[in-house]
Phi, psi and omega in degrees: 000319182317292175319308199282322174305308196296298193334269164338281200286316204295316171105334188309141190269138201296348195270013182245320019110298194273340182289329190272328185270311195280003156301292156230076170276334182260008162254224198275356177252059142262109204215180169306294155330296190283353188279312174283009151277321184288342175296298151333300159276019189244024209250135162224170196266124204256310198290323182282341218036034196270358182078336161339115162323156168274340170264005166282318156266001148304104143322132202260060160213176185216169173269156217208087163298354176114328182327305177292331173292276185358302181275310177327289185296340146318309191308301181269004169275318189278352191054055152239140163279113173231069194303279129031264182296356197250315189296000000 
């Protein structure tokens, strides 16, 4: 939620992005988690050599194999309620 707020709302760029998690990382929000978002966002994409944060060139969509049509229509031959998957 932070990332996506500082993103979004904050306007931050990842590499500013990663400076603010590995900042705080060295106070009282040190943890794991914030250590390796900071790590993540400091990942650059190797392959274009264009210098691009890697979360910047990662597409935010995924694809649909059916699976999820699939259990929905189990769900509802057996009338078991599956809210979750059908949202």
């Amino acid at each position: 939620k932070a990332y996506e707020m500082l993103r979004t709302l904050g306007g931050c760029s990842a590499d500013e992005l990663e400076t603010i998690f590995k900042d705080w990382n060295k106070g009282a929000l040190d943890s794991f988690l914030i250590e390796i978002t900071g790590k993540i966002l400091g990942q650059k994409d190797n392959i274009a050599k264009n210098n691009k944060s890697m979360v910047e060139v990662i597409l935010d969509q995924s694809g649909s194999k059916g699976t999820g049509m699939w259990t929905m229509e189990e769900a509802a031959r057996r009338g078991v309620p599956a809210p979750t998957i059908a949202a």
